[in-house]
N, C-alpha and C positions, 0 to 999 in steps of 0.2 A: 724420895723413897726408892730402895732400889728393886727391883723387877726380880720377882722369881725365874729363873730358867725355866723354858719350857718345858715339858713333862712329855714322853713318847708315848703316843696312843696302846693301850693295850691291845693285843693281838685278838681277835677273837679266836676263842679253842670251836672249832668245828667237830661236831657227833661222825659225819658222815665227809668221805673225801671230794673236794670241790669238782668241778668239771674239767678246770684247767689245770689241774694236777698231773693228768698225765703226760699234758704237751712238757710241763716243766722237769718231769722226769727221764722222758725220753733223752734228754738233753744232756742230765745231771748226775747219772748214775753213777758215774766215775770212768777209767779212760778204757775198762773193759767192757762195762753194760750202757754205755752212753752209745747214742746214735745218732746221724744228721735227721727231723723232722723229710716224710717225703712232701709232695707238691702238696696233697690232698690235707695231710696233716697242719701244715704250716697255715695252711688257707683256711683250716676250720677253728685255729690259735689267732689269727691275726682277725679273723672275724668274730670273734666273741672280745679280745684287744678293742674293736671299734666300737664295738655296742657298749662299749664300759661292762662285761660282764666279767672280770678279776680285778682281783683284789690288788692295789699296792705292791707290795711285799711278792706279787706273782709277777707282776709285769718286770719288777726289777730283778729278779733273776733269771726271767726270760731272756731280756736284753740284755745282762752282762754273758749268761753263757751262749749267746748266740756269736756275740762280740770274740770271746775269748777263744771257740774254734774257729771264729772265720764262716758267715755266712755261706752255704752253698747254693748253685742256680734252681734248685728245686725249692728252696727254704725263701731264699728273694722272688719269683718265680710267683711260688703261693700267696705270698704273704702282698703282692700286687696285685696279683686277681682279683681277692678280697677287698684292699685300697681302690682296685676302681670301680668294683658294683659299691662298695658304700658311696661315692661320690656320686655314682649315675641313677642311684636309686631314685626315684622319682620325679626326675628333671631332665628336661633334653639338653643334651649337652652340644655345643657350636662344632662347628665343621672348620677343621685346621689341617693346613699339609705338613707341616711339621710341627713334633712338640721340641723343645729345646729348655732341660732342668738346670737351674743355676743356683747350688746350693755351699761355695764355695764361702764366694763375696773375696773381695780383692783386696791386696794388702801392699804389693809392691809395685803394680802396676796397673792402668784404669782399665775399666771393663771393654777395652778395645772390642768384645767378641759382640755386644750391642748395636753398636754398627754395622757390622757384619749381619746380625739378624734385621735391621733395617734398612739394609740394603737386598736381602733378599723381597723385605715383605714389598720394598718400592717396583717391585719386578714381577709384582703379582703373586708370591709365595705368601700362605697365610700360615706366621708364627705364633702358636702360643707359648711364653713361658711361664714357668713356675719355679718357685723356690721361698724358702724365707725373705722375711724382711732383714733379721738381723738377729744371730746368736753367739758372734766370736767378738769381743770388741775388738778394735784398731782396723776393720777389715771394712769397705767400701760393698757394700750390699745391690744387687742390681735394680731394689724399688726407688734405692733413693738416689743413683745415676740416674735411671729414668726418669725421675720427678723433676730433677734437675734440667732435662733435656725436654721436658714440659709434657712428658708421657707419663699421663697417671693409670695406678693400678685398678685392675676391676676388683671388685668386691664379692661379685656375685657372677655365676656362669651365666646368667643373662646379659649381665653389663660386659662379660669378657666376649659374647658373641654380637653386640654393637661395636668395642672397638676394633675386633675385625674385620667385621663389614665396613668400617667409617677407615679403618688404616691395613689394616691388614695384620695386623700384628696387636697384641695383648699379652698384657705380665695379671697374675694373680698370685698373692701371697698364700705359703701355706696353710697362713693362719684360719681365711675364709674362703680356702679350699675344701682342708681337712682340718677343723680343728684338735680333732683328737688327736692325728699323725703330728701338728705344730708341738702338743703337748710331749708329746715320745723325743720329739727332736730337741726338745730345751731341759732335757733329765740329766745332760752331760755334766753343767755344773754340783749336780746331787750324787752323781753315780761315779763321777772321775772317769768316766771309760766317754768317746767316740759311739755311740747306738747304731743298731743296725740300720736306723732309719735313714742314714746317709747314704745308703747303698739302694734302699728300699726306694727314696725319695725321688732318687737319681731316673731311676726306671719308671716313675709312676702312669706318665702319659694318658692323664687321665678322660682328654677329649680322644682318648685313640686314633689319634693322628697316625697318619701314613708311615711316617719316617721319625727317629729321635734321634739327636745331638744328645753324647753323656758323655761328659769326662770323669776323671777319677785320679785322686794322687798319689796312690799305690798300683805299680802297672799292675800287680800280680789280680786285679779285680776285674781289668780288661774282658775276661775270659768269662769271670762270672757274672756280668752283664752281657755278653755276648749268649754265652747257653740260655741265661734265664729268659733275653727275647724268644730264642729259639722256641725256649718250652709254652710260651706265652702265646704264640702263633703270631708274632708282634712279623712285621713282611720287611720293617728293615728300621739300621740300626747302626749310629755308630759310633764306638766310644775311643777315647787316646786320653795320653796323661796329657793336658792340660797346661797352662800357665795357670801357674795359686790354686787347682783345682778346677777349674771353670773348663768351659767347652771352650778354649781359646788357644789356637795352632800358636808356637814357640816359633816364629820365621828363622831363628839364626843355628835352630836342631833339627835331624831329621823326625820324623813323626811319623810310628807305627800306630795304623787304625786297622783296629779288628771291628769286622761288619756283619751285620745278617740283610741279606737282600734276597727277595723272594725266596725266604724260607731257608737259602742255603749261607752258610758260617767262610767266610774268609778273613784276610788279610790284607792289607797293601804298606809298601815302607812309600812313606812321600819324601820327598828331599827335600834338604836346605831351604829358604827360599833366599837369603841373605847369607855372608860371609863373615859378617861383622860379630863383634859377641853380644850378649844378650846390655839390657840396657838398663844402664844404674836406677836403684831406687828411686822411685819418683814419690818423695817425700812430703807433697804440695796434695796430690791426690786431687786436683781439682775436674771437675765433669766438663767445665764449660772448653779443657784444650777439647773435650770430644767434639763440641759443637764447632768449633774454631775448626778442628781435620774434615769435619763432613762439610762445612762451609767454604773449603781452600784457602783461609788463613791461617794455616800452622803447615809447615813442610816439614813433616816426622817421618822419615821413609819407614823406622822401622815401626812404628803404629800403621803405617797406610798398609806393611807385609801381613802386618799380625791380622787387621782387617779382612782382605783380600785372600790373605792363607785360609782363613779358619772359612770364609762365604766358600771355599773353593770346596773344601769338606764334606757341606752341606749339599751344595748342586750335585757332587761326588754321589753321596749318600742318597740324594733325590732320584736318581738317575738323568738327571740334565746331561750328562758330562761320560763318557766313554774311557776316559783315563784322568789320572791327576794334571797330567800336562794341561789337557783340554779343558777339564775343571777350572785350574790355574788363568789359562786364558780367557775364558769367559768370568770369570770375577773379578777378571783387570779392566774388562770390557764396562762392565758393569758399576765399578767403581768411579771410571773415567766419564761413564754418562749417568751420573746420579742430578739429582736434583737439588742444585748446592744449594738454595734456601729454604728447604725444605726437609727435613730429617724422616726417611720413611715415606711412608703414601700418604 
């Protein structure tokens, strides 16, 4: 027997105009009476977004017009503040020096930058990450390299602040972060558009850690993760384009990171750290070459640069480190006295 096609819910006709109508209008009005949401607005739109208080048909033209002009730092900004009081609402949240978002997931190459954050956490740095489990296929995701590397995800911000106390370091999925924000982030297949929540996501830092690791794979976003910490009162902050997206230094190109460190906004070009070009598709995708490089059985010089580049970032960003050089050197330092049968703390 064959299946009716499904039937589109009827719209309800509303007497009186909803609440989140004006945020949708502010937005929508056309290229004369449209205008970017300010900080305060965005934050009173993404906080009714959390509670479930709009409708469908609101949220999806929310996100396609935010999408279509191009987030600004006051609109990601707001739309953050809100994201991290819904998460701290009623729960103590764990104590981390850096948050570090990986919302990318890898396609050409393995999540080298994993390493790099557990080799910080083996040196006393306490990282939280976040990100998806998984929403692009063919892309290598950071829950399930970690699972692999025999670090599993926490579930819950209690269970994320035992495994920093126990390693130092903690991954938590979006999903049992924020499940409403997971929901916004997996619209892409409904919507055909990229959501803002990839920008949004990226910034979230939601145990308000010290410092954050963001990349992005449009430079031109650098800038508005940069202002939006500014606006945030966030004390430091560092974003660059990425390999695949991820927070992972390119060793064989130079790397401009734009930063916020106590409060004030710069820049730095880092260089080269190799000569060579970048390195062919790694087709096999397997986790376990990760364990094989942090154990000294694989000699990949350009995996150990991509490593030791991107920890050098992070000390950078932490204030470890007085220049990239210095950065550079102490993360070669650190790499060379890691604990080869041991991954992390």
């Amino acid at each position: 027997m064959r299946r009716r096609p499904s039937q589109p819910r009827p719209l309800e006709i509303m007497a009186t105009e909803h609440p989140f109508a004006p945020y949708v209008r502010i937005l929508g009005k056309g290229p004369t009476l449209s205008r970017p949401l300010t900080f305060e607005e965005s934050k009173a739109a993404a906080a009714m977004i959390l509670a479930g208080a709009v409708e469908p048909v609101q949220l999806g033209a929310f996100l396609c017009l935010l999408r279509v002009k191009t987030e600004t730092p006051e609109e990601v900004a707001g739309f953050v503040a809100a994201a991290r009081e819904a998460i701290a609402a009623g729960q103590p949240t764990p104590r981390a020096d850096l948050d570090w978002s990986s919302y990318a997931g890898k396609s050409r190459q393995l999540p080298w930058f994993l390493l790099s954050a557990l080799l910080l956490a083996q040196n006393g740095i306490r990282v939280f990450m976040q990100g998806p489990e998984d929403h692009t296929e063919g892309r290598l995701y950071s829950r399930a390299a970690l699972e692999a590397l025999g670090i599993p995800a926490a579930k819950t911000l209690g269970e994320a602040a035992q495994h920093l106390d126990k390693r130092n370091f903690a991954f938590m999925a979006l999903e049992h972060l924020s499940p409403r924000l997971n929901e916004m982030l997996g619209l892409k297949p409904l919507l055909g558009l990229r959501t803002p929540l990839h920008t949004i996501g990226r910034m979230l830092n939601p145990l308000k850690a010290g410092a954050s690791m963001v990349s992005v794979f449009h430079p031109a976003y650098r800038g508005v993760h940069q202002m939006a910490a500014n606006l945030l009162g966030d004390q430091r902050l560092a974003v660059f384009k990425g390999e695949g997206g991820e927070a992972e230094r390119r060793p064989e190109k130079p790397c401009l990171v734009q930063m916020v460190a106590e409060g004030k906004m710069g820049e730095e070009e880092w260089p080269a750290i190799l000569s060579e070009s970048a390195q062919p598709h790694d087709h096999q995708m397997d986790p376990r070459r990760m364990q094989d490089l942090w154990a000294g059985k694989l000699d990949d010089a350009f995996a150990t640069a991509t490593v030791t580049g991107t920890t050098a970032i992070a000390l950078r960003l932490l204030g470890r480190a007085k220049s990239p050089a210095q950065a550079q050197s102490m993360a070669d330092e650190m790499w060379a006295g890691r604990t080869l049968d041991r991954i992390g703390a």
